[in-house]
Residue frames as a rotation matrix with the C-alpha (Angstrom) as fourth column:
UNK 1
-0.227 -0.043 -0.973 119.79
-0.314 0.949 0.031 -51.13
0.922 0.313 -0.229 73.29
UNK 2
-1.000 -0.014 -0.005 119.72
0.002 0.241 -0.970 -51.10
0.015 -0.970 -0.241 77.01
UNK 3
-0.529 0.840 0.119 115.66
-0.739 -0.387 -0.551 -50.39
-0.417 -0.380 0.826 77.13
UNK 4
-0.081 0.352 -0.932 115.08
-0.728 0.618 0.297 -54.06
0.681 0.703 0.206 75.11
UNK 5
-0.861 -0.197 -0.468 116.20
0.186 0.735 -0.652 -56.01
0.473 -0.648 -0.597 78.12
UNK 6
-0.845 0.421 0.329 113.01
-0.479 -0.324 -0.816 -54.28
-0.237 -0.847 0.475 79.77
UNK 7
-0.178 0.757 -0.629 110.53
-0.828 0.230 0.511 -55.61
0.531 0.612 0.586 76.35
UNK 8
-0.268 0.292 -0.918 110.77
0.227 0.945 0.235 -59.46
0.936 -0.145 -0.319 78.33
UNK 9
-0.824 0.415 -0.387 109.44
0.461 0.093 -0.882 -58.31
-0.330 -0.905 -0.268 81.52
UNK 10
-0.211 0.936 -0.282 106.56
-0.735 -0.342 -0.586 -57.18
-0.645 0.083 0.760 79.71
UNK 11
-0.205 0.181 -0.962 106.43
-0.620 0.736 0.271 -60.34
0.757 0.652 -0.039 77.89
UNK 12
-0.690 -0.174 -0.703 106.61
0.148 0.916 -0.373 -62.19
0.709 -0.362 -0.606 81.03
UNK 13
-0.803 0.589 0.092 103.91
-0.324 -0.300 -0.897 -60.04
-0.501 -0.750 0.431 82.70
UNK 14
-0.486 0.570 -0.662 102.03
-0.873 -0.280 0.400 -60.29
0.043 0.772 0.634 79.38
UNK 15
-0.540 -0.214 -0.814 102.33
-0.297 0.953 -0.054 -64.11
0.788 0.213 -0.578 79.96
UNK 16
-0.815 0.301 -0.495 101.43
0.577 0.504 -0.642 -64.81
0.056 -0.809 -0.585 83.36
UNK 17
-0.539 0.735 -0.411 98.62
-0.802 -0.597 -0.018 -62.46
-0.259 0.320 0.911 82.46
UNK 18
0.062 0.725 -0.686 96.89
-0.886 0.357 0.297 -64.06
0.460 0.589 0.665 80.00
UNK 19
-0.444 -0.209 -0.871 97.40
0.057 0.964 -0.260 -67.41
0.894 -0.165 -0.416 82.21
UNK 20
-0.641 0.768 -0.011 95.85
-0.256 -0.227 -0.940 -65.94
-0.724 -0.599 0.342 85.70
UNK 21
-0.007 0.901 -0.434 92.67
-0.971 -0.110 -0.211 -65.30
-0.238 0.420 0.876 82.84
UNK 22
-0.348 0.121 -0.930 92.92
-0.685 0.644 0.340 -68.54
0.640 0.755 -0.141 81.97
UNK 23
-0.994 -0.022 -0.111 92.31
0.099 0.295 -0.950 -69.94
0.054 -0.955 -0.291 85.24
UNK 24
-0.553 0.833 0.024 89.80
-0.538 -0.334 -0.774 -67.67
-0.636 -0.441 0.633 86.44
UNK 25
-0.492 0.243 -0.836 87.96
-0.835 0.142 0.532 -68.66
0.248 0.960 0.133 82.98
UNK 26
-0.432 0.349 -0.831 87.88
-0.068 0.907 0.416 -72.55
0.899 0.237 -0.368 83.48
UNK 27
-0.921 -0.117 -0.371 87.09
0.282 0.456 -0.844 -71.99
0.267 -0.882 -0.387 86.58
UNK 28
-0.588 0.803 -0.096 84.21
-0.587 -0.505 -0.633 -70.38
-0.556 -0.316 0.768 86.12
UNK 29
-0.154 0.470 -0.869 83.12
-0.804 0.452 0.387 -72.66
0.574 0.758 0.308 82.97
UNK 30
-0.114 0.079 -0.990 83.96
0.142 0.988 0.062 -76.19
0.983 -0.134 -0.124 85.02
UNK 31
-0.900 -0.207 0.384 83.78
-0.274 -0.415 -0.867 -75.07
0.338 -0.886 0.317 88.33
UNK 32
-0.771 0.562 -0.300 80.89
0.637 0.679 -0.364 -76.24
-0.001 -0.472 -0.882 90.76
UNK 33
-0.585 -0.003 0.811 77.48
0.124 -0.989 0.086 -74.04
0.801 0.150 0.579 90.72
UNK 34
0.701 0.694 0.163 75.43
-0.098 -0.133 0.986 -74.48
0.706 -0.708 -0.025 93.47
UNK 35
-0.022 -0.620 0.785 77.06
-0.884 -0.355 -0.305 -73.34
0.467 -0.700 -0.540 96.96
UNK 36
-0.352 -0.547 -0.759 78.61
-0.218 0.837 -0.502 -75.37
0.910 -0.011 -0.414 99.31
UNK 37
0.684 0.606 -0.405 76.87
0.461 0.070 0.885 -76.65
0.565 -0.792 -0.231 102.68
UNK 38
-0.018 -0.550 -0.835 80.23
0.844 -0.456 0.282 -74.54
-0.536 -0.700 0.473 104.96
UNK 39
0.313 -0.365 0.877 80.60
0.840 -0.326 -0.435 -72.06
0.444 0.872 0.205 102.65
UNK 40
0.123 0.065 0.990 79.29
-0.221 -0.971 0.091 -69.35
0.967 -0.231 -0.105 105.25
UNK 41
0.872 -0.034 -0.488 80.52
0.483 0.219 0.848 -71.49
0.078 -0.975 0.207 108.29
UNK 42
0.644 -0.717 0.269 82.67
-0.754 -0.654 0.062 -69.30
0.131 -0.242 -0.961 110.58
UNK 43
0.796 -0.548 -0.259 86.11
0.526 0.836 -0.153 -70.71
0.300 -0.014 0.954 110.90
UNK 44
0.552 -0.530 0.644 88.92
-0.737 -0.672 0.078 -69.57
0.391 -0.517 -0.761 113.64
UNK 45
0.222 -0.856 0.467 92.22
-0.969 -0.142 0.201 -71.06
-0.105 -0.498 -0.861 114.35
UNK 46
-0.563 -0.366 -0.741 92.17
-0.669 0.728 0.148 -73.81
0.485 0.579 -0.655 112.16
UNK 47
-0.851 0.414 0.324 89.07
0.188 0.816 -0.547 -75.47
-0.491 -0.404 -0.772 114.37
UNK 48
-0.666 0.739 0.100 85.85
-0.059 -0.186 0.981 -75.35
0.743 0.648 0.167 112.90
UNK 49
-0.764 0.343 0.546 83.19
-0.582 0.001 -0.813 -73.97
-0.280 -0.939 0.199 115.56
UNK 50
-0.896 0.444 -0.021 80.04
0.444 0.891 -0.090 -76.29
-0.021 -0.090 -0.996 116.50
UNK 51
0.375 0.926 -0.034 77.37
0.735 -0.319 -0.598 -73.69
-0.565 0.199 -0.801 115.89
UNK 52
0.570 -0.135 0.811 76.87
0.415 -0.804 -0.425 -70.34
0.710 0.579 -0.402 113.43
UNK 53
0.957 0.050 -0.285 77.57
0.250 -0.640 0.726 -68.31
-0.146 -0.767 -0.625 116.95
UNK 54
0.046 -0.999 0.012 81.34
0.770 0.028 -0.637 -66.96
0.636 0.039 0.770 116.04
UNK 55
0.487 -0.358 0.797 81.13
-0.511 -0.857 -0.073 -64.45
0.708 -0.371 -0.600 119.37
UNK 56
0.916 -0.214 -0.339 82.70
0.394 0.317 0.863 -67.33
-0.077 -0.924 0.375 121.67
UNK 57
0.750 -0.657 0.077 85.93
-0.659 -0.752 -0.010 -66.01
0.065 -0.043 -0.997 122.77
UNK 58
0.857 -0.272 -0.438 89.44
0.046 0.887 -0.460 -68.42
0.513 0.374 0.772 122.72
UNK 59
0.754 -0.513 -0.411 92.19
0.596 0.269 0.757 -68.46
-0.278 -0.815 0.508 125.19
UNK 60
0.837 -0.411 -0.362 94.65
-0.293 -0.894 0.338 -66.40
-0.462 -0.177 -0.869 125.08
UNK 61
0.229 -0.971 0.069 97.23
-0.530 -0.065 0.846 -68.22
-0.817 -0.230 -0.529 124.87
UNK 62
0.661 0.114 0.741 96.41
0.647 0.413 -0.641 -69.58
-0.379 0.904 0.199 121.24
UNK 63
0.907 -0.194 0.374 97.26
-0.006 -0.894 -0.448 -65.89
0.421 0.405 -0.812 120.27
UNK 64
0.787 -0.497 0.364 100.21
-0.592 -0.444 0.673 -66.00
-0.173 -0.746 -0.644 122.39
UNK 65
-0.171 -0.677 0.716 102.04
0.316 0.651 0.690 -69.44
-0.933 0.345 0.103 121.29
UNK 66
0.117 -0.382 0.917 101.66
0.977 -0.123 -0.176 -67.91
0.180 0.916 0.358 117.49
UNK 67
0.682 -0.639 0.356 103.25
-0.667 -0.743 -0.054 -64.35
0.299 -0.201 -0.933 118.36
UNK 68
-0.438 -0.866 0.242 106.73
-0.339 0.409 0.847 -66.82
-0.832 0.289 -0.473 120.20
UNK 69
0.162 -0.687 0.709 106.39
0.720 0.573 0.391 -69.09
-0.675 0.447 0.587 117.04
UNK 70
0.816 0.157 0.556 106.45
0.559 -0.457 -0.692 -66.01
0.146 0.876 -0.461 114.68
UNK 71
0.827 -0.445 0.342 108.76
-0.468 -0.209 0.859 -64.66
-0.311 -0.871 -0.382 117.22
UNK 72
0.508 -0.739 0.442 111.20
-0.390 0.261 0.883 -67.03
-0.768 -0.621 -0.156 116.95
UNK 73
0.452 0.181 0.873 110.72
0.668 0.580 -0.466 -68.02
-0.591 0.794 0.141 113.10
UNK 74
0.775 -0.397 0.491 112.18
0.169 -0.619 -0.767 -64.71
0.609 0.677 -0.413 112.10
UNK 75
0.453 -0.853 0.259 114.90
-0.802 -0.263 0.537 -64.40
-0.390 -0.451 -0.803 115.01
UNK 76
0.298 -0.786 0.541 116.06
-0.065 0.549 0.833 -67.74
-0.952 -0.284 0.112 113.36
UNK 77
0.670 0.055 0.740 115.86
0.741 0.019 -0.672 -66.61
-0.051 0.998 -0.028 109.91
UNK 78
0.993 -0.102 0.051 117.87
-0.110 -0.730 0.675 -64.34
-0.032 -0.676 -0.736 111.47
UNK 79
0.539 -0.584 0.606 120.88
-0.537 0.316 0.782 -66.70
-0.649 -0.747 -0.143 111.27
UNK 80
0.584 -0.161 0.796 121.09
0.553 0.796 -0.245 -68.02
-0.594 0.583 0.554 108.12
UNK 81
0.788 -0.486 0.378 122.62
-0.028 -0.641 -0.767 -64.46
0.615 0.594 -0.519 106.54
UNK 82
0.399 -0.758 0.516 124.99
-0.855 -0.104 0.507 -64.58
-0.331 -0.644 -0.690 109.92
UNK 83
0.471 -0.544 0.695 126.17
0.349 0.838 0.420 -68.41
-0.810 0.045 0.584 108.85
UNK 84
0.845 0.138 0.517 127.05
0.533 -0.126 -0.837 -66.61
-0.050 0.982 -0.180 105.56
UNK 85
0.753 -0.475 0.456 129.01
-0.153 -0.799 -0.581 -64.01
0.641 0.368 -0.674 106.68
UNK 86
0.995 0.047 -0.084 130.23
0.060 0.376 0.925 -65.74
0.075 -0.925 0.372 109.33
UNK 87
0.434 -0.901 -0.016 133.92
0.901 0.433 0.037 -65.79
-0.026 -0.030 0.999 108.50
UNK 88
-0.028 -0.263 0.964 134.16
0.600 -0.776 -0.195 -62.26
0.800 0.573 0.179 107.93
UNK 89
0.695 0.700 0.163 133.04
0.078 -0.299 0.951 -61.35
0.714 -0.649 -0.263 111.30
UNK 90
-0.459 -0.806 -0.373 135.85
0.048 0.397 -0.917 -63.01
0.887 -0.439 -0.144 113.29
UNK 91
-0.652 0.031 -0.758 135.50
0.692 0.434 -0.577 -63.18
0.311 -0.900 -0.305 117.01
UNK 92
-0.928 0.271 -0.255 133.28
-0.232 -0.957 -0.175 -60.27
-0.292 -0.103 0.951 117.58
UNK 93
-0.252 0.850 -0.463 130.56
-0.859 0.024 0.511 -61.68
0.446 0.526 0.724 115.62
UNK 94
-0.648 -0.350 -0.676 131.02
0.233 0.754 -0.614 -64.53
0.725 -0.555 -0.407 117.60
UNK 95
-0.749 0.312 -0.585 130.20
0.590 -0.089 -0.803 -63.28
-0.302 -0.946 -0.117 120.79
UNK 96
-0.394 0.878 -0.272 127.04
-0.854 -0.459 -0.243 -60.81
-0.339 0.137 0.931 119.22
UNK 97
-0.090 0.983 -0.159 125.66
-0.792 0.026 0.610 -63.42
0.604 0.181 0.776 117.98
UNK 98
-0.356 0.239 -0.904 126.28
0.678 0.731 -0.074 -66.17
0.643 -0.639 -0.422 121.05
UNK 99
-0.787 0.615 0.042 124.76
-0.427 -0.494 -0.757 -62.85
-0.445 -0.614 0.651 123.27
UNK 100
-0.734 0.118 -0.669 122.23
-0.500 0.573 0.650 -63.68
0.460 0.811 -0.362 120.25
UNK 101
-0.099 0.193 -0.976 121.31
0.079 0.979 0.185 -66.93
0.992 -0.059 -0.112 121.30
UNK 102
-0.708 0.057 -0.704 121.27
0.674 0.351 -0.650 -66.62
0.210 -0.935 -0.287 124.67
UNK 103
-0.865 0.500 -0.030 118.63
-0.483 -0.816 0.317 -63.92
0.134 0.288 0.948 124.37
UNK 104
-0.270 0.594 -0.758 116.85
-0.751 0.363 0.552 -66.37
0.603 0.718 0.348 122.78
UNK 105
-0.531 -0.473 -0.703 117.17
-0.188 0.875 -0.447 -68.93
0.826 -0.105 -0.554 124.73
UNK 106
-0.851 0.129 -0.510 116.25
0.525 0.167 -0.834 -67.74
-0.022 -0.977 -0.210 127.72
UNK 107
-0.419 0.820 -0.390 113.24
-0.906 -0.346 0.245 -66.03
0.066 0.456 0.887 126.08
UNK 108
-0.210 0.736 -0.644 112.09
-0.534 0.465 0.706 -69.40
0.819 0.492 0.295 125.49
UNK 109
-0.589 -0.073 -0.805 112.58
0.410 0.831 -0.375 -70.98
0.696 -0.551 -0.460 128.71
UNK 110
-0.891 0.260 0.372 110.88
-0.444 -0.671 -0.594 -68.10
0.095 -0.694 0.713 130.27
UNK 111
-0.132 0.985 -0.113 107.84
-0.987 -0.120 0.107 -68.65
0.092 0.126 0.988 128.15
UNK 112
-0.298 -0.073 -0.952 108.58
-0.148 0.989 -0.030 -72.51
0.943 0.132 -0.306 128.88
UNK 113
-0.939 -0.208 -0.276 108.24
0.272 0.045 -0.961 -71.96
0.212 -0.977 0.014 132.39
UNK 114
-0.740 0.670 -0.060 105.50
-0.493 -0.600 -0.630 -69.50
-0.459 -0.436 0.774 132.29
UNK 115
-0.504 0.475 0.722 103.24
0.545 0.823 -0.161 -72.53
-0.670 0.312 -0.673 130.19
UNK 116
0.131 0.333 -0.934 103.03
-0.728 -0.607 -0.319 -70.34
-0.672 0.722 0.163 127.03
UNK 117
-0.408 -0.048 -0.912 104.07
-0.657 0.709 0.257 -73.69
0.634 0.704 -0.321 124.60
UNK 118
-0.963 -0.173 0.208 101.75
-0.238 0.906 -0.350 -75.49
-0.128 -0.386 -0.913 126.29
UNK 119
-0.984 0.107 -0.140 99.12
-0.089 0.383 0.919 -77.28
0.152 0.917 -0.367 124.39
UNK 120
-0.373 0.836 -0.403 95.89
0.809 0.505 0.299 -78.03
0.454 -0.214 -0.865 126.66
UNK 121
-0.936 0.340 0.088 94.19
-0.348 -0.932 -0.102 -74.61
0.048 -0.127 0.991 126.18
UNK 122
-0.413 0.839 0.353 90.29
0.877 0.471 -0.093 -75.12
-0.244 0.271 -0.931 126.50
UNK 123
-0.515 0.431 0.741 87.49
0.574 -0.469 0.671 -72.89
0.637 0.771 -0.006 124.47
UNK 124
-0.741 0.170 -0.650 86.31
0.435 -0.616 -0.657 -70.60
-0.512 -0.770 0.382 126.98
UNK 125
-0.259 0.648 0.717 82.09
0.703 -0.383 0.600 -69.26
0.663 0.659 -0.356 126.22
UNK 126
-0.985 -0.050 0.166 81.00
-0.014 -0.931 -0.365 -66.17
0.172 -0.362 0.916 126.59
């Protein structure tokens, strides 16, 4: 009896199957046919460049302020299982995770200091 409970996850793959095909389908029936005037325009870092040319080259520090926010987006996802367990910890957890935070902290003030979150990068041609 135990190997029935498995029959609806293959019903529910079976399902969202045959929906995906449905999609793809109308989308091909109603869907636009003649291409689109960007279709093949390069596109990097959410700007769109001003010619075809995609070898200019882009500041570093684009790359550099998304590594801290990715950076810091999982060290504070980081925290929401610690608010959880929090009581269980007791003082110990405490202080690991205010070390923690101050880690953090001063991580960011570094890269505050050193003008990594700071906004007025320019496009740099090669």
């Amino acid at each position: 009896m135990r190997e029935m409970e498995y029959v609806w996850i293959l019903v529910f793959a079976g399902i969202l199957l045959v929906i995906g095909l449905v999609m793809i389908s109308l989308n091909a029936l109603l869907g636009p046919r003649e291409p689109q005037i960007y279709e093949d325009y390069p596109y990097e870092c959410g700007v769109p460049l001003y010619d075809k040319d995609a070898q200019t080259t882009f500041h570093q520090g684009y790359y550099l302020l998304g590594l801290l926010l990715l950076l810091f987006d999982i060290e504070a996802a980081f925290l929401f299982p610690w608010s959880v367990v929090y009581r269980y910890l007791g003082v110990f957890g405490f202080i690991e995770m205010f070390i923690f935070i101050f880690i953090l902290t001063y991580g960011l003030l570094y890269a505050w200091k050193k003008g990594a979150l700071d906004w007025q990068f320019e496009i740099e041609e090669v």
